[in-house]
C-alpha positions in Angstrom: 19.6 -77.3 -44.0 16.9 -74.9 -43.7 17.0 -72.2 -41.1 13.7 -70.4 -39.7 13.2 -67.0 -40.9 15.4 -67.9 -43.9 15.0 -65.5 -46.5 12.1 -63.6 -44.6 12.3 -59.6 -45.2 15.1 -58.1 -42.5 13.6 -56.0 -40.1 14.9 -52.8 -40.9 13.1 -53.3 -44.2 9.7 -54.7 -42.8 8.5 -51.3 -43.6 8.5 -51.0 -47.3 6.2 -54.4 -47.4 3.2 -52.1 -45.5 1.9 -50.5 -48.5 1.0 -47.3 -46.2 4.0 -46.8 -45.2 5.8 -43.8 -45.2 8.9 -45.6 -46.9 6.0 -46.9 -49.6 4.9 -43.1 -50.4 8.3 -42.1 -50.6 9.2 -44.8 -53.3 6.5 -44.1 -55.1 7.3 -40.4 -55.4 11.2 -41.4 -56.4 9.9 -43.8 -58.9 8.1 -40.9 -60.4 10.4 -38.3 -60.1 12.9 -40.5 -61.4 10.5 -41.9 -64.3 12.1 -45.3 -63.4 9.0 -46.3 -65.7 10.6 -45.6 -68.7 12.6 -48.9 -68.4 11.3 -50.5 -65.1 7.9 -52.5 -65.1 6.9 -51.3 -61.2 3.6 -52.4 -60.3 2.6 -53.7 -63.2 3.0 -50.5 -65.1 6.0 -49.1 -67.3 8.4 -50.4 -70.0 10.1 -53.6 -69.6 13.2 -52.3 -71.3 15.0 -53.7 -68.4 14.8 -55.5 -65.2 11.2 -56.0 -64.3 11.3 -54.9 -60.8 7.8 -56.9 -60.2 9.4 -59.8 -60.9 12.5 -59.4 -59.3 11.8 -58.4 -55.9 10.8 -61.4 -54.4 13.8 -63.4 -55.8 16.3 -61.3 -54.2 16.9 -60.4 -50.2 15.5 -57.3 -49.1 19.8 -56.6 -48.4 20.4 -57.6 -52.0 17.8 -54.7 -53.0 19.0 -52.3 -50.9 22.8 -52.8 -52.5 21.3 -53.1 -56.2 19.8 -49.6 -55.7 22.9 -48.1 -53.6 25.4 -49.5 -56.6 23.1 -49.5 -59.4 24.2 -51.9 -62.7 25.9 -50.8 -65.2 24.5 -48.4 -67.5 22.1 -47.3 -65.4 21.9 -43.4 -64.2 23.6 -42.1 -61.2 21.2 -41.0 -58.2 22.7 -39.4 -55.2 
């Protein structure tokens, strides 16, 4: 059975879809200073080493993304 509003973006996140947002700059500034690039593809630019965040996003649930970055996979560096 499908629900409504299944699998929409949780409002808490509904920010990081507004590409103005503050939440947006920030990212961008973490994905630099974190050079996330060098194995990432992010906005259709970088290395595709690994994941290819592009492509990912939309599979997973904005909660899914926010635990994938708060308990990053194996092998990947540690960011407080």
């Amino acid at each position: 059975m499908d629900l409504a509003h299944s699998g929409m973006v949780h409002p808490r996140h509904s920010w990081y879809v507004d590409p103005h947002s503050d939440a947006v700059e920030e990212g961008e500034k973490a994905i630099k200073m974190f050079a996330c690039r060098r194995c990432h593809v992010v906005g259709e630019k970088g290395n595709d080493l690994a994941t290819n965040l592009d492509t990912v996003a939309p599979q997973r649930s904005s909660e899914a993304l926010e635990e994938a970055v708060r308990e990053p996979a194996v092998f990947m560096p540690l960011f407080p």
